[in-house]
Jmol script that loads the backbone (N, CA, C; Angstrom):
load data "model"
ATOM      1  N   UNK A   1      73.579 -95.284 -37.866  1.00  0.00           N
ATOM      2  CA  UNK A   1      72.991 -96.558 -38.293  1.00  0.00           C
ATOM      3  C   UNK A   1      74.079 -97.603 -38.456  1.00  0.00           C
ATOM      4  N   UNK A   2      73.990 -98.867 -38.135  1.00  0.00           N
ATOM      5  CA  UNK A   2      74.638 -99.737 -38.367  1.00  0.00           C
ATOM      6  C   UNK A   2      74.561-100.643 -39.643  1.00  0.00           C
ATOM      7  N   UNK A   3      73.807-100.160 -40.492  1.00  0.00           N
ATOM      8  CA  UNK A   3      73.832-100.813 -41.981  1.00  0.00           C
ATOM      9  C   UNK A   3      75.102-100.906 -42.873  1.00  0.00           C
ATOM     10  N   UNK A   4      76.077-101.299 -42.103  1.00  0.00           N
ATOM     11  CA  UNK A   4      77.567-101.226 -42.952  1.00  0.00           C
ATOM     12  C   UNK A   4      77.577-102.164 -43.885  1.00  0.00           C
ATOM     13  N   UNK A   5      76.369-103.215 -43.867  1.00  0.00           N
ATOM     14  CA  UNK A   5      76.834-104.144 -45.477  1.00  0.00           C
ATOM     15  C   UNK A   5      75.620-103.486 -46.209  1.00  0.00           C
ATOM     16  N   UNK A   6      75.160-101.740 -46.314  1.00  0.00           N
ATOM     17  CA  UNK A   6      74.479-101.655 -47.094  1.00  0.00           C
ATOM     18  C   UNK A   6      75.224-100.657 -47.755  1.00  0.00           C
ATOM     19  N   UNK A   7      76.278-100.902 -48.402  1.00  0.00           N
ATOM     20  CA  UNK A   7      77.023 -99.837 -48.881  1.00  0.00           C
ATOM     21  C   UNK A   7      76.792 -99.239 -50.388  1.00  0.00           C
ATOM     22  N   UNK A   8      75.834 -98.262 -50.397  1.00  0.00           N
ATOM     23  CA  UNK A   8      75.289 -97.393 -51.085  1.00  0.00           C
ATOM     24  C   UNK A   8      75.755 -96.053 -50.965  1.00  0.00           C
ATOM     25  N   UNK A   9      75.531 -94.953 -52.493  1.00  0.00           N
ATOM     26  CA  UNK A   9      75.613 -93.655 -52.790  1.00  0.00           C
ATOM     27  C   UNK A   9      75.122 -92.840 -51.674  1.00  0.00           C
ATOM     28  N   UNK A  10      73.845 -93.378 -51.463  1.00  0.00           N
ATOM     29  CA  UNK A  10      72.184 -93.352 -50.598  1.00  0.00           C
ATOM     30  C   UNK A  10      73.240 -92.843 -48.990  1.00  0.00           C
ATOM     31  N   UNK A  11      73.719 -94.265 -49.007  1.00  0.00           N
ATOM     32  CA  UNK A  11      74.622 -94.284 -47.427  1.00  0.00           C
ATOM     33  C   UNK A  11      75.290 -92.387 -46.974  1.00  0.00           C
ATOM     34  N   UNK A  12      74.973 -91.772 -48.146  1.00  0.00           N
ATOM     35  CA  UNK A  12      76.109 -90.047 -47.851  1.00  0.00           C
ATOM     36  C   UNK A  12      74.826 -89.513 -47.099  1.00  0.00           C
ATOM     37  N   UNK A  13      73.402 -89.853 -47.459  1.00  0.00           N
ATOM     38  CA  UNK A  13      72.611 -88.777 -46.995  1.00  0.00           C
ATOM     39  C   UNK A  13      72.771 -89.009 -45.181  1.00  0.00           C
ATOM     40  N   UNK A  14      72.865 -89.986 -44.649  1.00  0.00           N
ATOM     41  CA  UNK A  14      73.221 -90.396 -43.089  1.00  0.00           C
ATOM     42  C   UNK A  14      72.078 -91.006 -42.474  1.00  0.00           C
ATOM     43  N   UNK A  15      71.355 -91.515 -43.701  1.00  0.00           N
ATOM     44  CA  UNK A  15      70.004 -91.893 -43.366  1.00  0.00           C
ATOM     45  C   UNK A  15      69.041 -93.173 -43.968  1.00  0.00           C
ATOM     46  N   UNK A  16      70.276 -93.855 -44.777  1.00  0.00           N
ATOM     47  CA  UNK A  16      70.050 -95.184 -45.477  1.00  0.00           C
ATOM     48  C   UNK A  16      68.596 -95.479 -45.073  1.00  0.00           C
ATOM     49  N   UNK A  17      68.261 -95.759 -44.219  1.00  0.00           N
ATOM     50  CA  UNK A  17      67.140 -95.835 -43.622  1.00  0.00           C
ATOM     51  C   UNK A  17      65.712 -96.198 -44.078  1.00  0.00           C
ATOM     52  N   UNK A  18      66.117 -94.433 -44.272  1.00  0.00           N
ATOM     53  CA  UNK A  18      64.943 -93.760 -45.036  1.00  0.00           C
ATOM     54  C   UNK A  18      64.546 -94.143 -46.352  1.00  0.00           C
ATOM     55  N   UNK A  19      65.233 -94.669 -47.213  1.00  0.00           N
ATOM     56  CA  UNK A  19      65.376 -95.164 -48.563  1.00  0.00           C
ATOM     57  C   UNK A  19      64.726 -96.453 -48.218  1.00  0.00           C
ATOM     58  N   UNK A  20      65.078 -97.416 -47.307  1.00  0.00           N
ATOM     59  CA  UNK A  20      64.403 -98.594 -47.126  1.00  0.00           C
ATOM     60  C   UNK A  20      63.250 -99.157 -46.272  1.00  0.00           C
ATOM     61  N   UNK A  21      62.703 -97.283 -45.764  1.00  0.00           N
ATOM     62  CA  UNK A  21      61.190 -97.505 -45.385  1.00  0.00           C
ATOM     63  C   UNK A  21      61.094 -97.893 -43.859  1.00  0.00           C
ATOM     64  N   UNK A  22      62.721 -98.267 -43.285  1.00  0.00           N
ATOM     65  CA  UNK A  22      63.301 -98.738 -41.829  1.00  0.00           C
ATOM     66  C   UNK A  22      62.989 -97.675 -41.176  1.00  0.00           C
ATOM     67  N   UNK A  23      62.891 -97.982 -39.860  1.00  0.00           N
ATOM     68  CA  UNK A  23      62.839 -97.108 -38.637  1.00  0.00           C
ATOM     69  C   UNK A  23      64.279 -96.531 -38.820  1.00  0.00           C
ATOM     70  N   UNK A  24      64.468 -94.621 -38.967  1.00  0.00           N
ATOM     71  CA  UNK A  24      65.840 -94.176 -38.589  1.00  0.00           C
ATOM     72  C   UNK A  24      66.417 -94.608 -37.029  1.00  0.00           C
ATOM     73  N   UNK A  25      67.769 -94.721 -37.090  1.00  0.00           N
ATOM     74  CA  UNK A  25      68.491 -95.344 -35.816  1.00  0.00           C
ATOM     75  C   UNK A  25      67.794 -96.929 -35.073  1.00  0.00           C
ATOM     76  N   UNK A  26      67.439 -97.436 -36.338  1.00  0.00           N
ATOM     77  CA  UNK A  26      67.061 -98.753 -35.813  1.00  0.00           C
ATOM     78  C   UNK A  26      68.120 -99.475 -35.461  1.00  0.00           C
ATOM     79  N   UNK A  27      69.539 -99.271 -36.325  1.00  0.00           N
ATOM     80  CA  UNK A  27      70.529-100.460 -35.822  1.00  0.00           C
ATOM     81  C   UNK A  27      70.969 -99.783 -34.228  1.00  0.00           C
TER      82      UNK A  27
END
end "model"
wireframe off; spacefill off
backbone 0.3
color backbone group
């Protein structure tokens, strides 16, 4: 994922994503 200005704990699972309801591998 390309969410690098979402820099969260969250960010370890590899799936930020998922936390924000986003399509995984959207960036």
């Amino acid at each position: 994922a390309c969410h690098a200005r979402i820099a969260t704990p969250k960010t370890q699972l590899g799936l930020p994503e998922l936390s924000l309801g986003v399509i995984p591998g959207f960036g």
